[in-house]
C-alpha positions in Angstrom: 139.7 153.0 108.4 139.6 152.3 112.3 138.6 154.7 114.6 141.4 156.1 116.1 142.3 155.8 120.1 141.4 158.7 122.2 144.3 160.4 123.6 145.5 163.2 125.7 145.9 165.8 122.5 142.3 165.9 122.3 141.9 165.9 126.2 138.8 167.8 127.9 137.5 168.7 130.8 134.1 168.9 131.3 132.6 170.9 135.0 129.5 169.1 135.8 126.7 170.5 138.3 125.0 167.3 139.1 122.0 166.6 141.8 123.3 165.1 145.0 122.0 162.0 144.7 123.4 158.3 144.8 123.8 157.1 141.0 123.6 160.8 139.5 127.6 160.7 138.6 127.6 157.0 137.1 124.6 158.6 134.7 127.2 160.9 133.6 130.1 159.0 133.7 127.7 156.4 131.3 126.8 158.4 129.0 130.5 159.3 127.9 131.5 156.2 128.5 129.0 155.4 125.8 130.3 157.5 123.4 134.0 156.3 123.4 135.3 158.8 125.6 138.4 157.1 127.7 138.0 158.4 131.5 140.8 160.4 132.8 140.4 162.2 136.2 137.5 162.7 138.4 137.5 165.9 140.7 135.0 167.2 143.4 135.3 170.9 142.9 132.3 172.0 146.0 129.6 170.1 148.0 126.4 171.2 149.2 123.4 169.0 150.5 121.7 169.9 146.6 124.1 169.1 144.3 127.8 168.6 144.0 130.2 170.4 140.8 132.8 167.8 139.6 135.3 168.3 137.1 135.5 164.7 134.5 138.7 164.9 132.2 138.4 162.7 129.1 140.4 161.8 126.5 138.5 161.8 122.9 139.7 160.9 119.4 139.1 164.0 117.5 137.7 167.6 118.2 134.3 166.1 116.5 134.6 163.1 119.2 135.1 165.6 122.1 131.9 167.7 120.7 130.1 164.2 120.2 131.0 163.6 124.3 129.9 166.9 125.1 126.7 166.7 123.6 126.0 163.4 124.8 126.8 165.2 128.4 124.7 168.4 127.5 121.5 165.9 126.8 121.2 164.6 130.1 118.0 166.0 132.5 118.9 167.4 135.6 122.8 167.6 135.2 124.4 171.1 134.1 127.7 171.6 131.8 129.0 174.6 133.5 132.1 174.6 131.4 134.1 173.2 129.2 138.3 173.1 129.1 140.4 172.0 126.2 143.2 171.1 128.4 145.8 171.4 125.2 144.2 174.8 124.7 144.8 175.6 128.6 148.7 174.4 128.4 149.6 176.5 125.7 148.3 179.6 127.0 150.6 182.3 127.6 153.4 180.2 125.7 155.0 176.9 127.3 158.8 178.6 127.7 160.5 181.6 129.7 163.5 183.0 130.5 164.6 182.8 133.9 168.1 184.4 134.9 170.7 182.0 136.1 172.0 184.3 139.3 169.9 185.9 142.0 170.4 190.0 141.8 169.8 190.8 145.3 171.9 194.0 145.8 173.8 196.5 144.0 177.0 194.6 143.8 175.6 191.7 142.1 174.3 194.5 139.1 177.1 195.9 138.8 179.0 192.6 138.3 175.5 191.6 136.1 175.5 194.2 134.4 177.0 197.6 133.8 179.8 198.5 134.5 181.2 195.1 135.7 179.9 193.8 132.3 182.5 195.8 130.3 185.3 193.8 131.7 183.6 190.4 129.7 183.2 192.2 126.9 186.2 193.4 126.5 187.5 189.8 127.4 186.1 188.3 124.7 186.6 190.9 121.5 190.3 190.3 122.7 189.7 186.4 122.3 186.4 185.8 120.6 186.4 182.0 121.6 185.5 183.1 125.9 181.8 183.4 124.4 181.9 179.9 124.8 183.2 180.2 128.4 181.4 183.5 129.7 178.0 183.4 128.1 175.3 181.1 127.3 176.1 180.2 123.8 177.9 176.8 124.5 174.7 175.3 125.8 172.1 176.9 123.3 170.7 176.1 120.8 168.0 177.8 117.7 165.2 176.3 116.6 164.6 178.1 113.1 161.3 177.3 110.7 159.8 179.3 108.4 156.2 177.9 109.1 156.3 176.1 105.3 155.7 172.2 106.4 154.5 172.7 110.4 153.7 169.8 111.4 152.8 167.5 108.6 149.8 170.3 108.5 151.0 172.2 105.8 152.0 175.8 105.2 150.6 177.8 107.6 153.1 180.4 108.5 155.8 181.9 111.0 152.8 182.3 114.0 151.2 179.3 113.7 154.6 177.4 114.0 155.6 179.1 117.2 153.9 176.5 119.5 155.5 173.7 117.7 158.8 175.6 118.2 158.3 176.4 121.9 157.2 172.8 122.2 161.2 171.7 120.5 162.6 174.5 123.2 160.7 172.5 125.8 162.3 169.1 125.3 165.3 170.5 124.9 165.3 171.4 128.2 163.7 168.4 129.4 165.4 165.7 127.9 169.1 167.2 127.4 169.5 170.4 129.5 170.1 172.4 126.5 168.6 176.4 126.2 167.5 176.6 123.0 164.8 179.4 121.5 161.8 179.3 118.7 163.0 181.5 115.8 160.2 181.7 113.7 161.4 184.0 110.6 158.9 185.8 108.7 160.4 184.8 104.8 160.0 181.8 103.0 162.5 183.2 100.9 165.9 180.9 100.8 168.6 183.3 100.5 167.0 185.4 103.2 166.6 182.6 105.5 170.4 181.5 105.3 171.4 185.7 105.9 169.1 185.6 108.8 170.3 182.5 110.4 174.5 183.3 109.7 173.2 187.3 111.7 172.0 185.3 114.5 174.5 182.5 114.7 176.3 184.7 117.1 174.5 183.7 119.9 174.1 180.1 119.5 176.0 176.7 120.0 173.9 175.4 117.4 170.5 175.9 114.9 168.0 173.4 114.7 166.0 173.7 111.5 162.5 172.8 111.6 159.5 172.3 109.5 160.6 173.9 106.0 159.2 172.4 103.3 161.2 170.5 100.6 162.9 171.1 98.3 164.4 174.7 99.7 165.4 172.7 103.4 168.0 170.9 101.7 170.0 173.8 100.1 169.5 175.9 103.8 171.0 173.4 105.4 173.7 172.6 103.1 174.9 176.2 103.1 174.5 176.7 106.9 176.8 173.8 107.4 179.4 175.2 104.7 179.1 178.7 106.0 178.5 178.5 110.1 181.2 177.0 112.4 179.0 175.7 114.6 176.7 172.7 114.1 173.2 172.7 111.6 170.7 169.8 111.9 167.1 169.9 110.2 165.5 167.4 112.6 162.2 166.4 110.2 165.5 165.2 107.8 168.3 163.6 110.7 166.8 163.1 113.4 164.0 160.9 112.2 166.0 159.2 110.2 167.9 158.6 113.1 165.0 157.3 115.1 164.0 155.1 112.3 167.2 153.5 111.7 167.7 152.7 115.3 163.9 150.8 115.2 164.4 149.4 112.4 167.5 147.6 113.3 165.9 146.1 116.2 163.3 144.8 114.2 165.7 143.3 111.6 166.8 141.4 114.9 163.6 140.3 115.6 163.0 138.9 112.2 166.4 137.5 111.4 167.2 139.3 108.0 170.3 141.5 107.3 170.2 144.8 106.6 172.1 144.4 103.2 169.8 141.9 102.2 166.0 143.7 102.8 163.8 144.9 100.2 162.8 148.2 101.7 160.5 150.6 100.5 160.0 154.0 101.8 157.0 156.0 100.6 157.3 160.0 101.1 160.5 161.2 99.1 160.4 164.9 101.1 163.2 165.9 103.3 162.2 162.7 105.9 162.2 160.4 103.4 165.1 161.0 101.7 167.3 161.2 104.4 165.9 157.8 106.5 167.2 156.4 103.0 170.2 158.0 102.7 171.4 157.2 106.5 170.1 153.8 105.7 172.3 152.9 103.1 175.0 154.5 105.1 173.6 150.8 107.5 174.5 148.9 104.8 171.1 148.9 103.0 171.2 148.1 99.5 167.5 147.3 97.5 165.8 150.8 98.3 162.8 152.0 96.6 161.0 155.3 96.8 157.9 156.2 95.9 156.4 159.5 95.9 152.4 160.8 95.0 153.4 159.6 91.6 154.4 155.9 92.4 157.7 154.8 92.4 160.6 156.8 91.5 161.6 155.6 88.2 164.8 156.3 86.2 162.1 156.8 83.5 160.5 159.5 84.7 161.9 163.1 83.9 160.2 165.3 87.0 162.6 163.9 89.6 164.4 166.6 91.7 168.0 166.0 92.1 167.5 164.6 95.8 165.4 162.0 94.1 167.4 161.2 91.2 169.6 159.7 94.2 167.6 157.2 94.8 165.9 156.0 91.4 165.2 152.6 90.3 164.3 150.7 87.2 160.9 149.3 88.2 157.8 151.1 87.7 154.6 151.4 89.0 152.7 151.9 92.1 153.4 151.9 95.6 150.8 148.8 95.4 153.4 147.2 92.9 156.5 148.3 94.7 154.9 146.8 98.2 154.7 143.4 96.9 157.6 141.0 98.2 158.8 144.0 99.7 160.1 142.9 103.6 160.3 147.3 104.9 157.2 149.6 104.5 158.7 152.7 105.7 156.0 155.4 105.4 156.5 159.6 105.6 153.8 160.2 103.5 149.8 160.7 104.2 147.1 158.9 105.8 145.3 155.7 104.9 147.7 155.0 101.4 148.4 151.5 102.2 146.2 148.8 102.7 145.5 145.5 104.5 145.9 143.5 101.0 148.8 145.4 100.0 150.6 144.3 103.4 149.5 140.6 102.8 151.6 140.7 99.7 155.1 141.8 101.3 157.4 138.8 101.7 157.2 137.1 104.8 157.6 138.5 108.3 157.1 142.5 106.7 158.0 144.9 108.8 155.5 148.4 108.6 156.7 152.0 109.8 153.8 153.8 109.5 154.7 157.6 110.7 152.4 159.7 109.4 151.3 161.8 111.9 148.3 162.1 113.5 146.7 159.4 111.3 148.9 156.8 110.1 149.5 155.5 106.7 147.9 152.3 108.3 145.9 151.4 111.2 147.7 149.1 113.5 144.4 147.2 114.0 144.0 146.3 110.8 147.6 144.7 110.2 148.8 143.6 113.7 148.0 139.6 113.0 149.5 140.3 109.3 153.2 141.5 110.1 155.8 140.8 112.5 156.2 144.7 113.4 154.1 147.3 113.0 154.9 150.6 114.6 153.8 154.4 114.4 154.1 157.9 115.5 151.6 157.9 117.9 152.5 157.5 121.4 149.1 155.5 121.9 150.4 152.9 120.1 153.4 150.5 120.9 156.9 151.0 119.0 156.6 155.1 118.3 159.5 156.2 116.7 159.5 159.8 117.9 162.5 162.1 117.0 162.2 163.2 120.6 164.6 159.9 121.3 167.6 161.7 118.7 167.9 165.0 118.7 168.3 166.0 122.2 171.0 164.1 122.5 172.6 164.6 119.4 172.9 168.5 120.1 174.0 167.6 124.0 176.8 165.4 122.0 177.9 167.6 119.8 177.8 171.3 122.5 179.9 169.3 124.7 182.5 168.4 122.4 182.1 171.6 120.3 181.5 169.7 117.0 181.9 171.8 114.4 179.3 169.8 112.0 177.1 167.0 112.8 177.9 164.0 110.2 176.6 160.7 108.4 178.9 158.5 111.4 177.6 160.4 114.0 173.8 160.1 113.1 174.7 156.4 112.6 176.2 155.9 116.3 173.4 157.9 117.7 171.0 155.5 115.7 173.1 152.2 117.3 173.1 153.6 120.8 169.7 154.3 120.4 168.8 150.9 119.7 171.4 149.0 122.0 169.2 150.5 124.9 166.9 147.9 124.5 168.1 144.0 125.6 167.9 141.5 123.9 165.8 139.8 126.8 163.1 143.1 126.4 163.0 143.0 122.7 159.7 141.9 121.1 157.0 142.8 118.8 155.8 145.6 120.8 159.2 146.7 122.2 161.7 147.5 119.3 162.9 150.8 120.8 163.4 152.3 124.0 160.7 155.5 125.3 160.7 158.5 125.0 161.1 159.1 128.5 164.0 156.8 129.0 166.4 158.9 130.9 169.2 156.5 129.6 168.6 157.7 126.1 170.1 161.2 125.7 173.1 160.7 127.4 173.8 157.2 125.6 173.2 159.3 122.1 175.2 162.2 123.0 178.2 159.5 124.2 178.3 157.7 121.1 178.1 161.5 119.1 180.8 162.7 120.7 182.9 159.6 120.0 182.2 159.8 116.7 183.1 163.0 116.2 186.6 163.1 118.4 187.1 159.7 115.7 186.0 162.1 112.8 188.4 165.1 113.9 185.9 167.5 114.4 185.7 167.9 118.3 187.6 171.2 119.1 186.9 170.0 122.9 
């Protein structure tokens, strides 16, 4: 497998004492140079006629490349390694959200309008008519985003505390990308039924829940209950909103290689909650010849250890994803590192087209394929083409506040995926441009159009 780029996530910053002489930094910057660190930032911290401290940021691969860099620094004669920052350690410090209040309390009017006893009045305002929480608090612009810490990440189960960063890191863009409030609920039960109680007690104080990393099978029943039993709407993002992202790649893509939807051979492997919603919202697209494989192989109409989410989508053929690859024109992997192979892409029809979104390593290096298919594309943003949620669900949720959808639906997650992908011309589309970035300000307010439409067509705006 090829080495993987170095990027920001495993970003250091390394304070150097060095002697005060011409060439001393270029034998530092050298010697990480020559062990594959990528330069970011160079800093002059303090000066004196001896030496000079500097502060060099670089990106690595891994935390065993950064150590490797380090190392190679620690070896040098004369220099000193006074410190060393992981600068995704530093960010996260303290948390990466707050509260801030919205009004300035400056005097003892504006507390007792704030609060007590001018507070009453609202109170009373809205048990008299419950729908003013909308208008005279902050629920119609926030949202919940709930995990139980069983899937975090694609890193497993590893618990309520250890999701929390992720969590404030969904808060953040939120914030960023659509303007929305929304909060890290981390609950401390994997148990289903206590998980749907605890989300209906808290649904008071929310616009909408975002469910996040729970592991399959149990995310499928929570969210299927929380959309019968809540009034507001319920998205599990891993499931909708990268199948969202997906579809809206892949139909650029199609474009690029001049095949119709109906008519690709597409086969996704990973049949957890991802997988099995990118192929159900892709045959709401019109896609017809889907196969699925799981660690198993494909998923047969033979076998008898299908769950009922995978009975949906089960096929005659058998075999492995090796077999199922072959003539295939899709690869659309949710799965685990390093499963699919140079040879196995050389035998998909002509023009293939590989997703491979495992994250952080994909199910194939780019390198290895990029003469070999027509797309490739990742979840990496140090790669061309990353299909990153981060381009739905903001959007989807500033749709769907606005309007006060009730539910978020198959149509609407198929408009956002079509507005997503209409971003990019026809004049910008290439191999190494099939959807728009992540930091496209055009993005969330074109998604959270085309969801509102969609629901106002549906019936379900009450707004």
């Amino acid at each position: 497998m090829a080495n993987l780029t170095p990027n920001s996530s495993f970003s250091l910053t390394i304070r150097l004492e060095i002697p005060n002489r011409i060439g001393m930094l270029a034998v530092a910057t050298q010697a990480i140079a020559n062990s594959g660190g990528n330069f970011g930032q160079i800093d002059l911290i303090e000066q004196t006629n001896r030496v000079s401290i500097r502060d060099i940021t670089v990106d690595a691969s891994s935390v065993d490349h950064a150590e490797t860099i380090v190392q190679a620094v620690k070896a040098l004669p004369d220099l000193k390694v006074l410190d060393v920052y992981d600068r995704t350690f530093n960010i996260h410090r303290g948390g990466k959200i707050s509260v801030n209040s919205r009004i300035p309390l400056n005097n003892v009017s504006d507390l007792a309008m704030a609060y007590t006893p001018g507070v009453g009045r609202i109170c009373k305002a809205i048990a008299q008519n419950p729908e003013e929480v909308y208008n005279l608090t902050i629920k119609k612009n926030t949202v919940a985003v709930v995990t139980d810490g069983s899937a975090v990440l694609g890193l497993g189960n590893l618990g309520p505390e250890a999701a929390l960063p992720v969590m404030e890191g969904k808060a953040m863009l939120f914030k960023e990308f659509a303007g929305i409030d929304a909060f890290p609920i981390c609950l401390a039960t994997q148990d289903t039924e206590e998980i749907i109680q605890a989300v209906k007690n808290i649904a008071p104080v929310f616009g909408g829940v975002n469910l996040e990393d729970i592991a399959a099978p149990r995310c499928f029943e929570i969210e299927a209950r929380l959309r019968e039993e809540l009034d507001i709407p319920v998205f599990h993002d891993d499931q909708h909103g990268t199948a969202i992202v997906t579809l809206a790649a892949l139909f650029n893509s199609l474009k690029l290689v001049n095949k119709p939807i109906e008519q690709v051979r597409i086969i996704i492997n990973g049949a957890g909650a991802a997988g099995v919603a990118v192929a159900r919202l892709l045959q709401k697209a019109g896609a017809t010849k889907i196969w699925m494989c799981d660690s198993k192989g494909i998923i047969s109409t033979s076998r008898t250890d299908l769950t009922e989410e995978k009975k949906e989508f089960a096929v005659k053929a058998q075999g492995t994803l090796a077999g199922g690859v072959q003539g295939a024109d899709v690869f659309i992997g949710l799965s685990a590192p390093g499963v699919l192979t140079p040879e196995m892409v050389r035998s998909m029809a002509k023009d293939p087209i590989v997703f491979a979104m495992a994250n952080p390593i994909p199910e194939i290096q780019p390198e290895l394929i990029y003469n070999d298919v027509a797309i490739v594309a990742t979840g990496r943003s140090d790669y061309p083409n990353q299909i990153n949620n981060v381009l739905a669900f903001p959007g989807v949720f500033r749709g769907a506040l606005d309007c006060r959808a009730s539910v978020i639906t198959n149509s609407m997650c198929l408009e956002a995926a079509s507005a997503i992908a209409s971003l990019v011309k026809p004049t910008d589309l290439d191999k190494e441009h099939i959807i728009p970035s992540v930091f496209d300000k055009r993005v969330a307010p074109a998604v959270a159009g085309a969801v509102q439409k969609a629901a106002r067509t549906e019936g379900i705006a009450r707004c």
